[in-house]
N, C-alpha and C positions, 0 to 999 in steps of 0.2 A: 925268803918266802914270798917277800911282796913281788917280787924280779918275777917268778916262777908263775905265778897267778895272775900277774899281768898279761907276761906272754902268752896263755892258754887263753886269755879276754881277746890280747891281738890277735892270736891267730885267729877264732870265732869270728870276733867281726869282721876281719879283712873276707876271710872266704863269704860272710855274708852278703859285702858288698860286691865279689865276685859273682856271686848268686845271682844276685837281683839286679846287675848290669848284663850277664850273661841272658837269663832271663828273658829281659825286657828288649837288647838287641836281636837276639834268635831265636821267638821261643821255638819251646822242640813241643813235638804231637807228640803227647803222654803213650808211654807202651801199652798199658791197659786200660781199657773204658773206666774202672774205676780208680781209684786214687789207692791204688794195692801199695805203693813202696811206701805214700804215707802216713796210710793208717801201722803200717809196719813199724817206722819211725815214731811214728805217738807210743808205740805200744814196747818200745826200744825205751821210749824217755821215761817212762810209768817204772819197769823195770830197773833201769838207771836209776829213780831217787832211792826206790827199796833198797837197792842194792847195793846204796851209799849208805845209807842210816844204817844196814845190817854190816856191814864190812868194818865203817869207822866206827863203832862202837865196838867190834871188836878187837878192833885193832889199839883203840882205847882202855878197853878193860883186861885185856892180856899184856898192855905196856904197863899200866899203873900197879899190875899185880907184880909184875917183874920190876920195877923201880921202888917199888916200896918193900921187896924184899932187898934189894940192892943197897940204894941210897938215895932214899926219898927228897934229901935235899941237894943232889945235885940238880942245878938250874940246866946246864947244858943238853943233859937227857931226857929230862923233859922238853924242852924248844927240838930237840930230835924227835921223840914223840909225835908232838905235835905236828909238827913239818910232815912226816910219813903222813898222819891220817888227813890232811890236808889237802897233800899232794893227789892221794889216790883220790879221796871224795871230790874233789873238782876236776881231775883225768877221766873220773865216771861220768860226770855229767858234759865235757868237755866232746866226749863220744857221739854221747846222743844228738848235741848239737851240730854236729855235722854232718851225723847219719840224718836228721829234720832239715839243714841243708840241703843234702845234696838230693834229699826227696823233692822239696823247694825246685832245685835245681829239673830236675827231671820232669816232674808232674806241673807244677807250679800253683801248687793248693797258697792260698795266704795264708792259710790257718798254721800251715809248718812252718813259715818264717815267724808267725808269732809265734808259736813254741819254742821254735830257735833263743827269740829275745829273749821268753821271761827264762827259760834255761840256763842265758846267758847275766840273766841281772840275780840269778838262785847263785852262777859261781863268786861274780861279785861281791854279791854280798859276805861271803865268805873272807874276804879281801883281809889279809889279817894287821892290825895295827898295834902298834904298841899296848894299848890295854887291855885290845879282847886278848891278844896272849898271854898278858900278866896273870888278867882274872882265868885263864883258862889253867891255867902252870897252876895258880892259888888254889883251884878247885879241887883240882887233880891232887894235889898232896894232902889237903883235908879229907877229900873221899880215901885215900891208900890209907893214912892215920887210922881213920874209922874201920877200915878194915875188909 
């Protein structure tokens, strides 16, 4: 899981320093007077968090309902669990950050490369380590318990 989440960190940042070398050697004259592709991108990234919170919670709450009628204490199925909503919730936000890129890339607002970053410090943070997974595996089978 950390291999996976790393790599989606390096790909973000390499193309941002593509960006902003690309940028800063050529800029290009924006296609439209206003900043169309990045307000687009902002409005991509807004979307993207929702549609993290809504997707890994349910991909959470229909694994725990199917693990606890299964076997609640198999550890492996839950670390599989885990890993899927993981994977997709940071692939979701992993998007927007390069749709705010490549708007960056195009337009060259500042304002998209920071939303780039904090996008990119929302996957990180995510970063999964030995005890946010424990206590997360621990949660998960006291919420299935409860029912």
């Amino acid at each position: 899981m950390q291999i996976v989440v790393a790599a989606l960190l390096a790909g973000v940042a390499a193309f941002a320093v593509i960006a902003v070398v690309m940028r800063n050697y050529q800029p290009m004259k924006p296609a439209f007077p206003q900043p169309l592709i990045s307000m687009i991108a902002a409005g991509f990234l807004a979307v993207a968090v929702v549609v993290r919170v809504v997707v890994t919670g349910a991909i959470e709450t229909a694994g725990r309902k199917r693990l606890a009628a299964a076997d609640p204490l198999d550890t492996a199925r839950w670390l599989n669990l885990y890993q899927t909503r993981l994977i997709v919730g940071a692939a979701l936000l992993e998007g927007a950050a390069f749709f705010l890129l490549t708007a960056y890339l195009s337009e060259g607002q500042p304002w998209t490369l920071a939303l780039a970053a904090a996008d990119w410090l929302v996957i990180a943070w995510q970063f999964p380590t030995r005890d946010r997974v424990e206590s997360w595996v621990a949660a998960q089978r006291d919420a299935a318990q409860l029912g």
